[in-house]
N, C-alpha and C positions, 0 to 999 in steps of 0.2 A: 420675698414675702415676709410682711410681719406679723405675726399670730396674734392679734390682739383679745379675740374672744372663742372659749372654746367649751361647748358647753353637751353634756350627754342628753339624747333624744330617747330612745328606745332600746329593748331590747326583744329579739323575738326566734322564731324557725320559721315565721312566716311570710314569703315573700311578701304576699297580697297586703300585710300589716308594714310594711316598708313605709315609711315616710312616703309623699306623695314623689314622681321622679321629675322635681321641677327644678334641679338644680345638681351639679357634677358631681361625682360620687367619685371616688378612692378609697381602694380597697384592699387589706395587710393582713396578709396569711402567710403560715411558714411552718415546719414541723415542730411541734410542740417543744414547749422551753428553749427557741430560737431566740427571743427577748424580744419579743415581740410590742410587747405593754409596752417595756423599759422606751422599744423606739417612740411610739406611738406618744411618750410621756416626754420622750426628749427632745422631738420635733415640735410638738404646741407646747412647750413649757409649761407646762402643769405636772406637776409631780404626781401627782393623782387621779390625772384622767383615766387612765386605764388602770384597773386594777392587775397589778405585779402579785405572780406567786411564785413560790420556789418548786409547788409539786404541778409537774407538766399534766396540760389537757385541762387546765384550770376553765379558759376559757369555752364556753358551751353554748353559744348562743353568738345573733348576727347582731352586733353592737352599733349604732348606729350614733356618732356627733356631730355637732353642727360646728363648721369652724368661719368665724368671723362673718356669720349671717350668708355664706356664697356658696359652701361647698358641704358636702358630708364627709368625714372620716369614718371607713367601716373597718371596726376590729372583729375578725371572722375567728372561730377554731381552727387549732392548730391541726395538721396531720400528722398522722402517724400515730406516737405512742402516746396511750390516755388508758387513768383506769379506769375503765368503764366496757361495760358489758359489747359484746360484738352486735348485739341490738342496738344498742345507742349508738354506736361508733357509724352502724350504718346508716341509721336515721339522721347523723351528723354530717354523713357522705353526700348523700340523697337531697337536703336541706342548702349543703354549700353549692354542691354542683346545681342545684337549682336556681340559684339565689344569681352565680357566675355568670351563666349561661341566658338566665331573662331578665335581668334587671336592666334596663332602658337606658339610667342615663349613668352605668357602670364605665367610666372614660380609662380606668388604668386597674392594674390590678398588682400590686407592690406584693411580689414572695420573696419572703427571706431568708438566709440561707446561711448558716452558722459557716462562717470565714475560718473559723478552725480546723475544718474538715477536709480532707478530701472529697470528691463529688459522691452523693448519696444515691443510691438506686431509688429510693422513695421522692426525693426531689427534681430527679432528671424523668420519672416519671409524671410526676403531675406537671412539671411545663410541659414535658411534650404534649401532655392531654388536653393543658393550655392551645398550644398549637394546633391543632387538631382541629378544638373547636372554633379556634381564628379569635378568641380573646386576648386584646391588649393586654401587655404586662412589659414589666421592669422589674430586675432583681436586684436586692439589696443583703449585702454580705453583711452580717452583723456580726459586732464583737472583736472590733479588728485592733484593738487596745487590749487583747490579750495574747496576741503573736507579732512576730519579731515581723518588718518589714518583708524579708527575703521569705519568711514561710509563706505569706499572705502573697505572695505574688507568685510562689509554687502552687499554691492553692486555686490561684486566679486560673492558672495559665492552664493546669488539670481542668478545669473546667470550663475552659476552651475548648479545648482537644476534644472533651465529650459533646458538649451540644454542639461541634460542628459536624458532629456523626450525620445530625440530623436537621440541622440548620445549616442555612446559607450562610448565617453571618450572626455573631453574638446579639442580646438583642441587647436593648439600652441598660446598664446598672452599673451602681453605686455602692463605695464602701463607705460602712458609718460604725461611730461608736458611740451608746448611748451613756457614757462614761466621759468620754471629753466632748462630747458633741460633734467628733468629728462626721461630714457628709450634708449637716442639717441642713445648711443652705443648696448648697445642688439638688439633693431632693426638694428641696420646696421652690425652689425655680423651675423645677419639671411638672412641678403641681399646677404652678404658674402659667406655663405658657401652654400645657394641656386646656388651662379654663381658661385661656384667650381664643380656644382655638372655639368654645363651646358657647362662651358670648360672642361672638363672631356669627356663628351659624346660627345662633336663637335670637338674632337681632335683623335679621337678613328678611 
């Protein structure tokens, strides 16, 4: 896929304020200061599509762009650590898991997961909650240009071991670094062939 135009639509906590849902939606969350922007900026080449900060929870709100007139990009808030009030954080909650859960033509749902880490009890939560409520998703390891080969593939493989606690079978993900651009293309061929499957069924 080649990104040719990518242009910011909205911002809101309003589902019902969502863009109309006439066209495939992808969607990128991941616990806070995972690099979320930085991916978001490295995938459609705009250096500034997303706004990048250094202090986590930056993001607050359900970001909505439009990429090459077909598809939306949604940059969602981060979980977990934000400073902000346990009211807001809730209303933050309340807001994404709504937004998950009924958005119509929501086809993927991209969480990101800092490649650095061992597997996190706050991330192997929220997939499973994914799971749960039977929401598509793919996981995307980010930052894999800051560890050695053999770490990232102990990393990998730690996080195997745990979602197989509770899954059948890993689900679909990608390692990317928004720094060399490593992954760009594999995720955006899975973006691809997601909105083949969505012109397909809305032509039918």
């Amino acid at each position: 896929m080649k990104i040719s135009k990518a242009e910011f639509v909205i911002s809101n906590t309003d589902i019902k304020k969502c863009p109309a849902p006439d066209k495939p939606e992808f969607a990128f969350i991941g616990r806070s200061n995972v690099g979320k922007s930085s991916l978001i900026n490295m995938l459609t080449d705009k250096k500034n599509l997303a706004k990048t900060s250094g202090r986590p929870g930056k993001t607050q709100l359900i970001n909505h762009f439009i990429i090459n007139d077909h598809w939306f990009l949604v940059d969602l808030p981060g979980y977990g650590y934000a400073k902000t009030s346990k009211t807001n954080r809730a209303k933050w909650e309340k807001f994404i898991a709504e937004y998950l859960t009924k958005r119509e033509n929501l086809l993927n749902i991209f969480v990101l997961i800092d490649a650095r880490l061992p597997p996190q009890k706050i991330d192997l939560e929220f997939i499973n909650w994914m799971g749960e409520k039977q929401l598509p998703f793919a996981m995307i390891f980010t930052k894999i240009d800051k560890l050695s080969s053999s770490a990232l593939q102990k990393n990998l493989a730690l996080y195997k071991r745990e979602m197989l606690k509770f899954w059948e079978e890993m689900p679909p993900h990608f390692t990317s670094s928004s720094t060399t651009g490593a992954g760009r293309e594999k995720i955006l061929h899975y973006v691809d062939e997601i909105n083949a499957t969505w012109s397909t069924e809305n032509t039918q």
